[in-house]
DONU-258541 format. One record per residue (C-alpha): residue number from 1; residue in three letters; chain; x, y, z. Coordinates in steps of 0.25 Angstrom, whole numbers. Example, Ala and Ser with C-alpha at 12.3 -4.5 7.8 and 13.67 -1.06 7.14 Angstrom:
BEGIN
pos / code / unit / east / north / up
1 / ALA / A / 49 / -18 / 31;
2 / SER / A / 55 / -4 / 29;
end
This chain:
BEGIN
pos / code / unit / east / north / up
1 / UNK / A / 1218 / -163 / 175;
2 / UNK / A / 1229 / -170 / 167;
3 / UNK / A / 1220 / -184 / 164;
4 / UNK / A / 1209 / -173 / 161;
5 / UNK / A / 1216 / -167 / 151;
6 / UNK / A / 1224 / -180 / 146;
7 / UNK / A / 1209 / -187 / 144;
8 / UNK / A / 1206 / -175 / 137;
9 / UNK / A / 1215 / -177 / 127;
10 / UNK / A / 1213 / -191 / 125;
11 / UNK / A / 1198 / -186 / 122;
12 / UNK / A / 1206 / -176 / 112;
13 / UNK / A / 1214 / -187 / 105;
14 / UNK / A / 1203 / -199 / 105;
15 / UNK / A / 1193 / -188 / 97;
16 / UNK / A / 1203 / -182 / 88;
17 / UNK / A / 1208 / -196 / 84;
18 / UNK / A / 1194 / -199 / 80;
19 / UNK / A / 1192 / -187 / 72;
20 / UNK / A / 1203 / -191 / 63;
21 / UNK / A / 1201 / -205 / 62;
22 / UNK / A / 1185 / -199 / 58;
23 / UNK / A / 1191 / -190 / 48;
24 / UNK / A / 1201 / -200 / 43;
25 / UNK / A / 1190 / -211 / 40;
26 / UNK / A / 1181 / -200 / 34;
27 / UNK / A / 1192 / -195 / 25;
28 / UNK / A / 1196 / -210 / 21;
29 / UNK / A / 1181 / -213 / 18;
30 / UNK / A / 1178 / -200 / 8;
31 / UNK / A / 1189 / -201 / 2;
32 / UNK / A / 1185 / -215 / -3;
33 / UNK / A / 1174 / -206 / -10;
34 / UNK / A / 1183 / -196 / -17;
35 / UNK / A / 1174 / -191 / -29;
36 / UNK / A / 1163 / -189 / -17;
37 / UNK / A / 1172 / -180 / -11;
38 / UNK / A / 1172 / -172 / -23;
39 / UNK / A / 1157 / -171 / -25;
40 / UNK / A / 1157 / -168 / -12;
41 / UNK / A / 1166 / -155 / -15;
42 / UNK / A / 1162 / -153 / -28;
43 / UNK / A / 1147 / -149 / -21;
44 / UNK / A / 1151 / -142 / -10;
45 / UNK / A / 1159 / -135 / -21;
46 / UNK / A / 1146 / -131 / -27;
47 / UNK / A / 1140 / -127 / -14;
48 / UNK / A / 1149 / -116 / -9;
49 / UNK / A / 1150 / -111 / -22;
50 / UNK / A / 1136 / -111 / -23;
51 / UNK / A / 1135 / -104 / -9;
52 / UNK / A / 1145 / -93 / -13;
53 / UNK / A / 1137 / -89 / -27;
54 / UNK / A / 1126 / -86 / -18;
55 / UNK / A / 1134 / -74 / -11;
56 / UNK / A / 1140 / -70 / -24;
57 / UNK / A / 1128 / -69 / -30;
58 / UNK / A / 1121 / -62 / -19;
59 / UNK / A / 1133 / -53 / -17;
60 / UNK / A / 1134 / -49 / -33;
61 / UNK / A / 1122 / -39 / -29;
62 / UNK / A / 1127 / -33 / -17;
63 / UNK / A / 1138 / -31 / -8;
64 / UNK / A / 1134 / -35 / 5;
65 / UNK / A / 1123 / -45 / 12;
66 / UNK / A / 1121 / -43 / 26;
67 / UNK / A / 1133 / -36 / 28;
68 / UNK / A / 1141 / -48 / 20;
69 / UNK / A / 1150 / -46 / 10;
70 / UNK / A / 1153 / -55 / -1;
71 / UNK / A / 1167 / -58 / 4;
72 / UNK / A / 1160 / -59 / 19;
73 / UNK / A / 1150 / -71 / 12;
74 / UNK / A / 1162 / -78 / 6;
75 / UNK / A / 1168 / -78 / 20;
76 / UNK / A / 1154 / -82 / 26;
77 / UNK / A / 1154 / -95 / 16;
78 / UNK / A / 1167 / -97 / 17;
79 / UNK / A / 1167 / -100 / 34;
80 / UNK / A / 1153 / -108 / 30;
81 / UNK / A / 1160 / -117 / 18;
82 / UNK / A / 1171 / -120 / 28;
83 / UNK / A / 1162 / -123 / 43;
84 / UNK / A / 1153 / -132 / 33;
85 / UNK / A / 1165 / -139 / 28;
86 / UNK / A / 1170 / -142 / 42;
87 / UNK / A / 1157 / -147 / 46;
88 / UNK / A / 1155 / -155 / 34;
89 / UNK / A / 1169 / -164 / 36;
90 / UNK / A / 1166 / -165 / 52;
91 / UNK / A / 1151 / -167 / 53;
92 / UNK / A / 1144 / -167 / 41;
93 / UNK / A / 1145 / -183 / 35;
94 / UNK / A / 1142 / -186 / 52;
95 / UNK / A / 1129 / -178 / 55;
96 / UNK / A / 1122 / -179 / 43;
97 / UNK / A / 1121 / -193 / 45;
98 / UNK / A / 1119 / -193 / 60;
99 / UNK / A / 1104 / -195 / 57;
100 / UNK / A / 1105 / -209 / 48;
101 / UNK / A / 1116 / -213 / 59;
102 / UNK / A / 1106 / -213 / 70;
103 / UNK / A / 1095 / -219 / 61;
104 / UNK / A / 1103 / -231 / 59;
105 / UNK / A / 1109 / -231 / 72;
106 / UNK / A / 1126 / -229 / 67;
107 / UNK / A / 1128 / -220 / 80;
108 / UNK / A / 1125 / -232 / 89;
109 / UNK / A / 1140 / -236 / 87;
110 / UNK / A / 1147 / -223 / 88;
111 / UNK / A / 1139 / -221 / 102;
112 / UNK / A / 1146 / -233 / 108;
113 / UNK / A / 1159 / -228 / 104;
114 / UNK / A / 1169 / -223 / 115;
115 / UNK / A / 1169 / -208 / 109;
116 / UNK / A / 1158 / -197 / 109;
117 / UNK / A / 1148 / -202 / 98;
118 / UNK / A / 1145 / -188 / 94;
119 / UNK / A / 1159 / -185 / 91;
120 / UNK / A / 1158 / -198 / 83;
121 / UNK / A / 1147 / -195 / 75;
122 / UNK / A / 1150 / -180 / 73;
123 / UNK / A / 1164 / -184 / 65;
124 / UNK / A / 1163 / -198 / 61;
125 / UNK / A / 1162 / -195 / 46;
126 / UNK / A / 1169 / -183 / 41;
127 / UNK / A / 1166 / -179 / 28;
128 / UNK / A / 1181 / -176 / 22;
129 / UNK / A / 1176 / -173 / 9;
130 / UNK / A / 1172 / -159 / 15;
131 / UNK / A / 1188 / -157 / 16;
132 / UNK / A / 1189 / -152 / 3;
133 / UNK / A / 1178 / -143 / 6;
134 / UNK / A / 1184 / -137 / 18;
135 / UNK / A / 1197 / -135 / 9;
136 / UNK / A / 1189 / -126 / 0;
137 / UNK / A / 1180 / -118 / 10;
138 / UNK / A / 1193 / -115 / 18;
139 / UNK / A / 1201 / -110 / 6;
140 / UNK / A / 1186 / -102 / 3;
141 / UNK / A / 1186 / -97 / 16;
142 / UNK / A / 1202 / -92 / 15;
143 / UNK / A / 1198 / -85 / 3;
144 / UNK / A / 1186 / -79 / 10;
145 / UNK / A / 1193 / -74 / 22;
146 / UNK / A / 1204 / -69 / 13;
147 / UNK / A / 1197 / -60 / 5;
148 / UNK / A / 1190 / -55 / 17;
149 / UNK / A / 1194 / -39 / 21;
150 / UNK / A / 1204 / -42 / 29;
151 / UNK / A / 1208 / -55 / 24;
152 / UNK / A / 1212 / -67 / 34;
153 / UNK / A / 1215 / -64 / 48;
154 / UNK / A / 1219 / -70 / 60;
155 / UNK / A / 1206 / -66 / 66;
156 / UNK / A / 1198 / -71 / 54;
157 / UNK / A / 1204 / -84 / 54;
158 / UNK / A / 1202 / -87 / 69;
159 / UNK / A / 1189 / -82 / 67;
160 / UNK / A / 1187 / -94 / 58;
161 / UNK / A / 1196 / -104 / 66;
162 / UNK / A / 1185 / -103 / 77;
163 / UNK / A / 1173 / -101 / 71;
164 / UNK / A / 1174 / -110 / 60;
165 / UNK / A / 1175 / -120 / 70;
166 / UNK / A / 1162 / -115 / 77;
167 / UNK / A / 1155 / -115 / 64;
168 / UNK / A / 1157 / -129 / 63;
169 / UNK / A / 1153 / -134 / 78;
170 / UNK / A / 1141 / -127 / 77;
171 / UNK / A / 1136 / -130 / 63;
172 / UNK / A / 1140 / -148 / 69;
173 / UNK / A / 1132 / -144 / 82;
174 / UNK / A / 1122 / -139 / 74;
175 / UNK / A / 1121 / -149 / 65;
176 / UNK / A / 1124 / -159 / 77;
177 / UNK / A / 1111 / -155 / 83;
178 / UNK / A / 1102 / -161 / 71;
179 / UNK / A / 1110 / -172 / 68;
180 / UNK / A / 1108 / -177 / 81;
181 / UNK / A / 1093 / -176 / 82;
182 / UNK / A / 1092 / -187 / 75;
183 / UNK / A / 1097 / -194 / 87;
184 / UNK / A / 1083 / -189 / 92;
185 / UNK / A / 1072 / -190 / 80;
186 / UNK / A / 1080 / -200 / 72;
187 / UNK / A / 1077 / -195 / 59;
188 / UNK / A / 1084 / -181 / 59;
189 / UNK / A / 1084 / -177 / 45;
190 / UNK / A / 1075 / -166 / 44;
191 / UNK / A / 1083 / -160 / 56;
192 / UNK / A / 1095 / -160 / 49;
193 / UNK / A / 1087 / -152 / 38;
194 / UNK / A / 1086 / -142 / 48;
195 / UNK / A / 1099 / -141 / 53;
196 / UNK / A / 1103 / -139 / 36;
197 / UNK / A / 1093 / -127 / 36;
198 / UNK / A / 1099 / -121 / 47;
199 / UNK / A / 1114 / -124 / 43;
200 / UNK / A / 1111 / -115 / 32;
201 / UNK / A / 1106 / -104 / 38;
202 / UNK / A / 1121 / -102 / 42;
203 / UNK / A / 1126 / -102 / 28;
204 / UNK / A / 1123 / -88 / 26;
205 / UNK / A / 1128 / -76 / 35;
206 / UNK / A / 1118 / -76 / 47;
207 / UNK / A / 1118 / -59 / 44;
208 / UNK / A / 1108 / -62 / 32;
209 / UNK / A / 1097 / -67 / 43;
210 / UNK / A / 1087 / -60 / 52;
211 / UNK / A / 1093 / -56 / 66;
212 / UNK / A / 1084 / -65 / 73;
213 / UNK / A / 1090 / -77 / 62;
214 / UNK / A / 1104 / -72 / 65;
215 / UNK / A / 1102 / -75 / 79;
216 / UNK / A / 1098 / -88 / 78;
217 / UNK / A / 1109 / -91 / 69;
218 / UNK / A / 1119 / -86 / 80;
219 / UNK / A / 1114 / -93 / 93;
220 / UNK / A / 1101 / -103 / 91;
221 / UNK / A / 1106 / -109 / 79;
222 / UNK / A / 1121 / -103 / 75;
223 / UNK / A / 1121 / -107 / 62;
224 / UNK / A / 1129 / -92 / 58;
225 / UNK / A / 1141 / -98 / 67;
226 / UNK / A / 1143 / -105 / 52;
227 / UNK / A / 1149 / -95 / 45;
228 / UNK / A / 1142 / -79 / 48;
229 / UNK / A / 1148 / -78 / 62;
230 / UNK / A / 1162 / -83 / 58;
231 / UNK / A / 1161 / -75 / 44;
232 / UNK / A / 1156 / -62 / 52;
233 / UNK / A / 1168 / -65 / 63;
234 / UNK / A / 1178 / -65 / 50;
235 / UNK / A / 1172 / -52 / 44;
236 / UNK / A / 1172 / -43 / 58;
237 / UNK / A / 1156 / -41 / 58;
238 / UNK / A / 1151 / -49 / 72;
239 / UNK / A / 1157 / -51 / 84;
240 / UNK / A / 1169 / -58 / 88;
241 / UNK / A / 1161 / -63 / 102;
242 / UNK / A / 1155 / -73 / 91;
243 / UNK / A / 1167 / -79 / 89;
244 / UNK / A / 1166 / -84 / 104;
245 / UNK / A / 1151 / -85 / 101;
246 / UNK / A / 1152 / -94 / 90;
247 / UNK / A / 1162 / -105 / 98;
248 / UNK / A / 1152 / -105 / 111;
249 / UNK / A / 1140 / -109 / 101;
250 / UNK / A / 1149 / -120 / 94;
251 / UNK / A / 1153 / -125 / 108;
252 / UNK / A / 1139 / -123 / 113;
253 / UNK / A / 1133 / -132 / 102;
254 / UNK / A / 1143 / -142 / 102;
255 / UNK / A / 1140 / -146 / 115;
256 / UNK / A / 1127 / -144 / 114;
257 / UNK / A / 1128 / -157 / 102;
258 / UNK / A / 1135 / -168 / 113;
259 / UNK / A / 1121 / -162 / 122;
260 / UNK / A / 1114 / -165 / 111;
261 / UNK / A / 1118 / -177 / 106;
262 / UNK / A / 1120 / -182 / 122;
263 / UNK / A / 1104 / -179 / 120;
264 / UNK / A / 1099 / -185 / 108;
265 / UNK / A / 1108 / -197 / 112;
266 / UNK / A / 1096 / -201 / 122;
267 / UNK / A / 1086 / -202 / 110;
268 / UNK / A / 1095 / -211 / 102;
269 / UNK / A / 1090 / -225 / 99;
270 / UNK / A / 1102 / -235 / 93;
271 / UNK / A / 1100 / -243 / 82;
272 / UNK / A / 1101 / -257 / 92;
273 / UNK / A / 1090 / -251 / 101;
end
């Protein structure tokens, strides 16, 4: 039991060393680029305030949407603005050029390494830039849940400790499961358009859907685990079972990717074959 546990920890240690050498190479290459870091903000800048006119401007003709307020929305954009920001600095730069890696046979190397190669090419390349994003998004979300009735609250905030986390396992796994292909077609671009197409039906609360669309957004494809189901814990109007929900589905599809990638694995050619 003791050399179980103590190999454990090894396994702990070797990983975490890695993620901080990846983000410590990461960071020392953008930071080589600095005005392409504040383009980078600058634009994502415009998009969240273009996302947040849309609400006000839908919400300066009526009070409610739904059943959401316009301090609800706020608090919906703000849990999405800091999930996406997460994913983008861990994952972003890594699976969206998974499909040109495996074109030009780069993963070859990193299969032969003596660590998990999906680990290696989930975290690689961080996009640090996106730090000044997260900076902003989390002040946003502060604000949010401040002006919230009730304000902040131990509840709320554990609310978002574990589901924010969620939000961003399922949004890699999801996004896990396109990039991938193209370890199986090659070519997986227009899949990836796909994945996009879906992303974007979680930007918006799920309420605003049909019923039978709400479902699949909660089990099939559970985009809503985003932003809505977190948003709707913090506001008091679903379930608190969906909390548990929420981290079995995240668990569920992050195991689901090593199956997956074990699987398209077999279909992989290397660029020396």
């Amino acid at each position: 039991m003791k050399a179980q546990i103590h190999s454990t920890g090894l396994v702990i240690k070797k990983y975490s060393f890695l993620l901080f050498s990846f983000f410590k190479a990461s960071l020392m290459s953008d930071l080589e680029y600095r005005m392409n870091i504040a383009l980078k903000f600058f634009n994502d800048l415009i998009w969240y305030a273009v996302q947040l006119s849309v609400f006000e401007a839908l919400f300066s003709y009526t009070k409610s949407v739904s059943g959401w307020s316009l301090e609800d929305t706020h608090m919906f954009m703000a849990v999405l603005f800091v999930t996406d920001s997460i994913f983008m600095i861990l994952f972003s730069e890594n699976l969206d050029k998974f499909s040109d890696r495996v074109r030009k046979g780069e993963i070859d190397m990193l299969l032969t390494k003596p660590a998990n190669a999906q680990f290696l090419l989930s975290f690689q390349k961080m996009n640090t830039a996106y730090i000044l994003n997260f900076c902003v998004t989390t002040s946003w979300l502060v604000y949010s849940l401040a002006h919230l009735p009730g304000g902040i609250n131990f509840f709320r905030v554990a609310s978002l400790v574990v589901m924010i986390p969620a939000g961003v396992a399922i949004i890699y796994s999801t996004r896990f499961f396109f990039s991938a292909s193209a370890l199986i077609f090659t070519r997986a671009d227009n899949i990836n358009y796909l994945w996009f197409n879906l992303y974007k039906l979680g930007t918006r609360p799920v309420s605003i859907y049909p019923s039978w669309l709400r479902y699949i957004l909660l089990s099939i494809i559970p985009v809503a685990f985003f932003a809505s189901v977190p948003t709707q814990l913090i506001l008091g109007t679903t379930s608190l079972w969906f909390t548990l929900y929420g981290v079995a589905v995240s668990s569920a599809l992050l195991f689901s990717t090593t199956r997956y990638w074990k699987f398209a694995l077999k279909f992989y050619s290397s660029a020396s074959s």
